[in-house]
DOTI-602578 format. One line per field, with one value per atom (N, C-alpha, C, O, CB): residue in three letters; chain; atom name; x, y, z. Coordinates in steps of 0.02 Angstrom, whole numbers, plus 50000, padded with zeros to 5 digits. Glycine has a CB too. Layout:
BEGIN
rest	[ALA, ...]
kette	[A, ...]
atom	[CA, ...]
X	[X, ...]
Y	[Y, ...]
Z	[Z, ...]
% end
This chain:
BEGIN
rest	[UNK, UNK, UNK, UNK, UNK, UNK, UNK, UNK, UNK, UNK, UNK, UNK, UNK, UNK, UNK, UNK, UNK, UNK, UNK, UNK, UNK, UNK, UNK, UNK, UNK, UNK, UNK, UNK, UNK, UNK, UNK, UNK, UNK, UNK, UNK, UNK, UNK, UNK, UNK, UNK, UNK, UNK, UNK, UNK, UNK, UNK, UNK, UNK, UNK, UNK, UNK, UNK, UNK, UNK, UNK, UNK, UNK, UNK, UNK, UNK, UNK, UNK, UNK, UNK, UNK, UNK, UNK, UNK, UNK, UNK, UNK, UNK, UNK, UNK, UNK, UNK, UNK, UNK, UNK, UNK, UNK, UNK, UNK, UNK, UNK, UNK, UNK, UNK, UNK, UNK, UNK, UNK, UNK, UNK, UNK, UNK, UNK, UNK, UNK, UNK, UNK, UNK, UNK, UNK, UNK, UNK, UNK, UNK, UNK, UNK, UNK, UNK, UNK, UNK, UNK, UNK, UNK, UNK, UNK, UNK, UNK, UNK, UNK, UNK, UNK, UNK, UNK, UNK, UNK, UNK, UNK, UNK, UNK, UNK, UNK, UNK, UNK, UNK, UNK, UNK, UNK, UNK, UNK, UNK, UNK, UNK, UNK, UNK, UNK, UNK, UNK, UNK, UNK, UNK, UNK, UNK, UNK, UNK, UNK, UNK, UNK, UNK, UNK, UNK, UNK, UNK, UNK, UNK, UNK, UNK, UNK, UNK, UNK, UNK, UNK, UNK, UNK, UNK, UNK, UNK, UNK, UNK, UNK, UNK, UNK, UNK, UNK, UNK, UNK, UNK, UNK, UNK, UNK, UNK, UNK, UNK, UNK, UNK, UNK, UNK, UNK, UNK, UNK, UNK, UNK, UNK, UNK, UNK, UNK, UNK, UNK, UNK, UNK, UNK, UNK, UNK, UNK, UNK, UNK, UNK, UNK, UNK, UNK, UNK, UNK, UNK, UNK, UNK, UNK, UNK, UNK, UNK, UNK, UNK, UNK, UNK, UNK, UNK, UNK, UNK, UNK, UNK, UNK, UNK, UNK, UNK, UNK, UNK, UNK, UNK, UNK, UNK, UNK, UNK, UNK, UNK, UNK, UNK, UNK, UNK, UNK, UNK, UNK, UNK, UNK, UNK, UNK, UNK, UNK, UNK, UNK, UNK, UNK, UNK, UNK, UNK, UNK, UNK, UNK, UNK, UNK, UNK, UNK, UNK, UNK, UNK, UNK, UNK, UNK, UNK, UNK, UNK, UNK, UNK, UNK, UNK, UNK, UNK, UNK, UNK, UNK, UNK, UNK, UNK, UNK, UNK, UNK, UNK, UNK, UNK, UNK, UNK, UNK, UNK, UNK, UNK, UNK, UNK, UNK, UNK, UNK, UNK, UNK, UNK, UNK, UNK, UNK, UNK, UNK, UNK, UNK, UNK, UNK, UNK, UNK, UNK, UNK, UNK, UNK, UNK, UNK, UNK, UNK, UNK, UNK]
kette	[A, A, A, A, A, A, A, A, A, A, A, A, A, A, A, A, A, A, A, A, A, A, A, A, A, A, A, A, A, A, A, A, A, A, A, A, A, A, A, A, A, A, A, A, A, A, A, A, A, A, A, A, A, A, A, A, A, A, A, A, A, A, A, A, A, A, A, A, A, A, A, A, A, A, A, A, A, A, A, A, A, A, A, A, A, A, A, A, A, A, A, A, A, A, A, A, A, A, A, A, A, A, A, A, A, A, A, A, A, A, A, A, A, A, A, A, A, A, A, A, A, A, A, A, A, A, A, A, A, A, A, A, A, A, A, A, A, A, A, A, A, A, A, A, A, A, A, A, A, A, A, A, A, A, A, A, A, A, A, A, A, A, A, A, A, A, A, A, A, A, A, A, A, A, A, A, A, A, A, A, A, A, A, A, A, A, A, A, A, A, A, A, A, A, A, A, A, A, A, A, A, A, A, A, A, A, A, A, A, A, A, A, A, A, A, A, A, A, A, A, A, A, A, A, A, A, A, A, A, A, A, A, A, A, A, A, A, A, A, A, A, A, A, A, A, A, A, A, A, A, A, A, A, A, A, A, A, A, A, A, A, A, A, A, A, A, A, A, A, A, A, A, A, A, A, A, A, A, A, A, A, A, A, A, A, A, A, A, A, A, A, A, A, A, A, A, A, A, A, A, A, A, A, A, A, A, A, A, A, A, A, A, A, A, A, A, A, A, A, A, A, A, A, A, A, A, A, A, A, A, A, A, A, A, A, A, A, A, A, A, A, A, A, A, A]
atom	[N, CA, C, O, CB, N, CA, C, O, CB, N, CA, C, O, CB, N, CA, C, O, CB, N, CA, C, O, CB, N, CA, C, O, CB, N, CA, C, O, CB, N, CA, C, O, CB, N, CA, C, O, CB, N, CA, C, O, CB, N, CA, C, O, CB, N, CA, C, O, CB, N, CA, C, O, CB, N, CA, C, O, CB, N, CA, C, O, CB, N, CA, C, O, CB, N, CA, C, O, CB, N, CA, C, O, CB, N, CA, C, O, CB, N, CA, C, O, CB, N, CA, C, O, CB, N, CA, C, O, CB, N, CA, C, O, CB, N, CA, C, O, CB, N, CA, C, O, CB, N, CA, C, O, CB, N, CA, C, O, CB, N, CA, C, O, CB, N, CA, C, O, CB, N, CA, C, O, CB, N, CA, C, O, CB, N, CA, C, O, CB, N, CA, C, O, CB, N, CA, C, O, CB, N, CA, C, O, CB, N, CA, C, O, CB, N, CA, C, O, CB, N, CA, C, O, CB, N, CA, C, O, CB, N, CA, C, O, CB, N, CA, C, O, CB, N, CA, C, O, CB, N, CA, C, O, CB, N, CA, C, O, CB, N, CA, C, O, CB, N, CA, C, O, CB, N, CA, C, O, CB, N, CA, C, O, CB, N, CA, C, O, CB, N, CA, C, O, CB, N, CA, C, O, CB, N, CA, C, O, CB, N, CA, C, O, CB, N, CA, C, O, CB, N, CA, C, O, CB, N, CA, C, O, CB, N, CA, C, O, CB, N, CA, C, O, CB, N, CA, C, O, CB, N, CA, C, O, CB, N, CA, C, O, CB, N, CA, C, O, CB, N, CA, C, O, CB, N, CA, C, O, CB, N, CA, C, O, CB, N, CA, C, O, CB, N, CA, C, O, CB, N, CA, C, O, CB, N, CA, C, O, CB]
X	[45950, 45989, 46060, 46083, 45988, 46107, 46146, 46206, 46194, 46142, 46269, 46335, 46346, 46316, 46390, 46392, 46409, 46433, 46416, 46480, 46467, 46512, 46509, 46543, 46543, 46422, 46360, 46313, 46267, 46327, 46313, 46251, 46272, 46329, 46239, 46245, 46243, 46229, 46254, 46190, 46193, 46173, 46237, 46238, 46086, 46278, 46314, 46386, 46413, 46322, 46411, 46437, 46425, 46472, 46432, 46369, 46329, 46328, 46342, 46220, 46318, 46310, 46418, 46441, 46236, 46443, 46524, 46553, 46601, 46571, 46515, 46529, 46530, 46576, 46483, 46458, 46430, 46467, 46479, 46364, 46475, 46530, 46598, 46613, 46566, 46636, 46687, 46686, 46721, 46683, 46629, 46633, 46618, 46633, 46569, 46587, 46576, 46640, 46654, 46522, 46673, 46736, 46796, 46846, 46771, 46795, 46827, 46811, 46850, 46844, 46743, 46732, 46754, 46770, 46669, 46746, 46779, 46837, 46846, 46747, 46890, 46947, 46974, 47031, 46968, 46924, 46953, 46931, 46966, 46909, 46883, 46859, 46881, 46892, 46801, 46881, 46872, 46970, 46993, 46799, 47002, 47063, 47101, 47115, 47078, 47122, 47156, 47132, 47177, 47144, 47059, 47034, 47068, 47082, 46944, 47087, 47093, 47183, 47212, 47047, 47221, 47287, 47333, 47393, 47303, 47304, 47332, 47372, 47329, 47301, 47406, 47433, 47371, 47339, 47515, 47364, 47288, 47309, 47269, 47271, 47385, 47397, 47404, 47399, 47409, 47419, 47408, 47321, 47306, 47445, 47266, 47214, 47192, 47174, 47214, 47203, 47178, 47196, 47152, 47209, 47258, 47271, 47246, 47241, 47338, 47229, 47200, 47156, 47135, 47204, 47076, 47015, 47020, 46992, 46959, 47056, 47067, 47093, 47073, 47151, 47131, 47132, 47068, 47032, 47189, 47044, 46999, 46920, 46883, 47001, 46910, 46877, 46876, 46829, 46900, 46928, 46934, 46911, 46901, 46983, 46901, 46896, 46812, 46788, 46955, 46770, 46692, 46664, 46613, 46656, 46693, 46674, 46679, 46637, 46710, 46768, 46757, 46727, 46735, 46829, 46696, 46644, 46580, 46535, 46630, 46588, 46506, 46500, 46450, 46480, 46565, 46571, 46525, 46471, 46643, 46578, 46553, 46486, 46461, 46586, 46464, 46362, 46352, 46329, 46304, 46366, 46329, 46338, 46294, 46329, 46412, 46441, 46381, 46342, 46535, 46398, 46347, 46268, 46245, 46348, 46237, 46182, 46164, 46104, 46157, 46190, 46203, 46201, 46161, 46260, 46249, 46253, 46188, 46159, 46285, 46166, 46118, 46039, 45996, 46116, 46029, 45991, 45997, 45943, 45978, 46050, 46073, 46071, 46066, 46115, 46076, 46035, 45959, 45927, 46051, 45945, 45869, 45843, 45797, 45836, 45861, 45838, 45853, 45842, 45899]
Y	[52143, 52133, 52156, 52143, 52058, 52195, 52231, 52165, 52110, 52290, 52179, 52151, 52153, 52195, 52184, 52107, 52104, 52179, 52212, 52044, 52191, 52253, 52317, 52365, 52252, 52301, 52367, 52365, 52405, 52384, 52308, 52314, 52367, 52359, 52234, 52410, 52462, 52433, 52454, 52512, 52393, 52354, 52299, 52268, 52295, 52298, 52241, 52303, 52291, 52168, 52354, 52400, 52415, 52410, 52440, 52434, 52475, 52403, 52412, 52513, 52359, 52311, 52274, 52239, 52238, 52301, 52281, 52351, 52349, 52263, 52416, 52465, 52442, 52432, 52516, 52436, 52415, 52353, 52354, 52395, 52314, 52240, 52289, 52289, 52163, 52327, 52368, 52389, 52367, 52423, 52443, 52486, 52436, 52449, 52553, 52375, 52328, 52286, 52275, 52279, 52267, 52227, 52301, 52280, 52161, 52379, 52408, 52432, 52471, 52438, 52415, 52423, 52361, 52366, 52441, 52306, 52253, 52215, 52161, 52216, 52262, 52283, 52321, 52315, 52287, 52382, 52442, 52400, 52413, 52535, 52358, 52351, 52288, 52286, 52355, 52236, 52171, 52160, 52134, 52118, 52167, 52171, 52155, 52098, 52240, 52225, 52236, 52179, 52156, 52307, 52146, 52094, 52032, 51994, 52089, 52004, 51968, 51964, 51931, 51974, 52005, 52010, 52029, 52014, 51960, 52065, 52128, 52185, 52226, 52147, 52204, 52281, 52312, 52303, 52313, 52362, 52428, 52464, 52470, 52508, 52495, 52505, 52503, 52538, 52507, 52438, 52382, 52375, 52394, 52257, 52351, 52370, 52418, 52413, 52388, 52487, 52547, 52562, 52592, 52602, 52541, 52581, 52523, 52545, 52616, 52466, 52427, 52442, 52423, 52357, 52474, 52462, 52547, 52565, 52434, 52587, 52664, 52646, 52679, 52723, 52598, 52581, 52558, 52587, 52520, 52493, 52485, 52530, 52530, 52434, 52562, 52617, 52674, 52709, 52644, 52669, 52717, 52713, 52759, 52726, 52650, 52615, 52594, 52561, 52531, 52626, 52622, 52670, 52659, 52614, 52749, 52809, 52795, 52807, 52866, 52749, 52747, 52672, 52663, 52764, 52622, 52581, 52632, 52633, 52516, 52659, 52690, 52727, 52725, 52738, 52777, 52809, 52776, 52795, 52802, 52695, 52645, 52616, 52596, 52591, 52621, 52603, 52673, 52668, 52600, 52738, 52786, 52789, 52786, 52838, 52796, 52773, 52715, 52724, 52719, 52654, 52617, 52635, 52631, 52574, 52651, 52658, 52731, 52731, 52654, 52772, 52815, 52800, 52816, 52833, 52771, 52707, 52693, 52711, 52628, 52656, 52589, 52645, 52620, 52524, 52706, 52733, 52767, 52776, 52758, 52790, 52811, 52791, 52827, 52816, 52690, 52651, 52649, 52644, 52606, 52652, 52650, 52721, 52712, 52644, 52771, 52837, 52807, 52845, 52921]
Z	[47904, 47965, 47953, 47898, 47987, 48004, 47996, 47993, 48019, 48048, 47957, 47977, 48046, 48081, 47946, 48074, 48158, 48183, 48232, 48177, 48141, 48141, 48137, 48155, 48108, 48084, 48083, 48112, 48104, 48030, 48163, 48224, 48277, 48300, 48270, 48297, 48338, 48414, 48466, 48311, 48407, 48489, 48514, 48567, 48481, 48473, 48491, 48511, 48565, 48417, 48477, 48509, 48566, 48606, 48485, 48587, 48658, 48713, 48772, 48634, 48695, 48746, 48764, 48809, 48702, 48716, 48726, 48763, 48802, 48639, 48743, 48793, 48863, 48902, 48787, 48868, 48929, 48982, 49042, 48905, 48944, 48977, 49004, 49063, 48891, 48958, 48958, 49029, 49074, 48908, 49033, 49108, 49165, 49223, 49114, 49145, 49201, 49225, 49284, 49179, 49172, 49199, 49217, 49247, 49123, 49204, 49234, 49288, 49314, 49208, 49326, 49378, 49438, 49498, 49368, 49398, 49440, 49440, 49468, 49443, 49393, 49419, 49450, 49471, 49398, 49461, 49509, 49580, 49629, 49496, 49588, 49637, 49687, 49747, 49619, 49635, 49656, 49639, 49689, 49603, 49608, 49581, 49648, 49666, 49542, 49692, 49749, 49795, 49829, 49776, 49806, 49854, 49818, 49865, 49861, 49761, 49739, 49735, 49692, 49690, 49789, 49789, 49736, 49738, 49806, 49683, 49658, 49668, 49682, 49649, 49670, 49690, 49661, 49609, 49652, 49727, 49704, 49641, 49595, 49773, 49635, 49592, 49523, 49473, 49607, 49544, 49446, 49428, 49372, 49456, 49473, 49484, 49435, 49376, 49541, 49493, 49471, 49386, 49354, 49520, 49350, 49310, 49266, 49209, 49308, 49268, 49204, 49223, 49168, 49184, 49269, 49254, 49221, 49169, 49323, 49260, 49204, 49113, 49065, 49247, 49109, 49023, 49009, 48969, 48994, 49048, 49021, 49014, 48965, 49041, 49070, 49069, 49001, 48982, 49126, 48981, 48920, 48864, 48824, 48903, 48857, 48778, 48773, 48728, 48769, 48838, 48828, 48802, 48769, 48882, 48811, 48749, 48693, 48649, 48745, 48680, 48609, 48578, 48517, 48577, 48615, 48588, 48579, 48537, 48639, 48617, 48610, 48558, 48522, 48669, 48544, 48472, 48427, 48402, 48440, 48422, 48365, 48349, 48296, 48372, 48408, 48411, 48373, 48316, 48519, 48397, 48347, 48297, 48254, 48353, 48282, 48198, 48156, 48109, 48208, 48197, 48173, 48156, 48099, 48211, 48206, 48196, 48144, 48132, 48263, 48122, 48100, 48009, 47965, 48139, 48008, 47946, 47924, 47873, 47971, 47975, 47969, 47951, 47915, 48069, 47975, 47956, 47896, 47867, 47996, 47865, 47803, 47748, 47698, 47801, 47749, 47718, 47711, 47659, 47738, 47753, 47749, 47710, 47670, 47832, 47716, 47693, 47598, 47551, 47735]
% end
């Protein structure tokens, strides 16, 4: 069983949360009496940082097969 940190599924599923809570800040943010603006540009930061979780699932999993070989 991999380290927390060398699990590949636990990357991909924190990607995944990532694009979900930057979607419901682009979305739900402004309804919730936000400036659209302040909104828009934290779910675009947060939006950014799900390529590079996802990097880390391949990194990981990448690893994790390298061991095994």
């Amino acid at each position: 069983m991999p380290v927390r940190k060398q699990n590949p599924n636990r990357w991909y599923l924190v990607m995944v949360f990532c694009v979900l809570l930057s979607f419901f800040a682009f979305i739900v943010g402004p309804r919730l009496g936000y400036d659209p603006t302040d909104a828009h540009t934290i779910a675009i930061m947060i939006g950014l940082w799900a390529p590079t979780l996802g990097i880390l699932g391949v990194r990981a999993e990448l690893m994790q097969k390298n061991k095994e070989e």
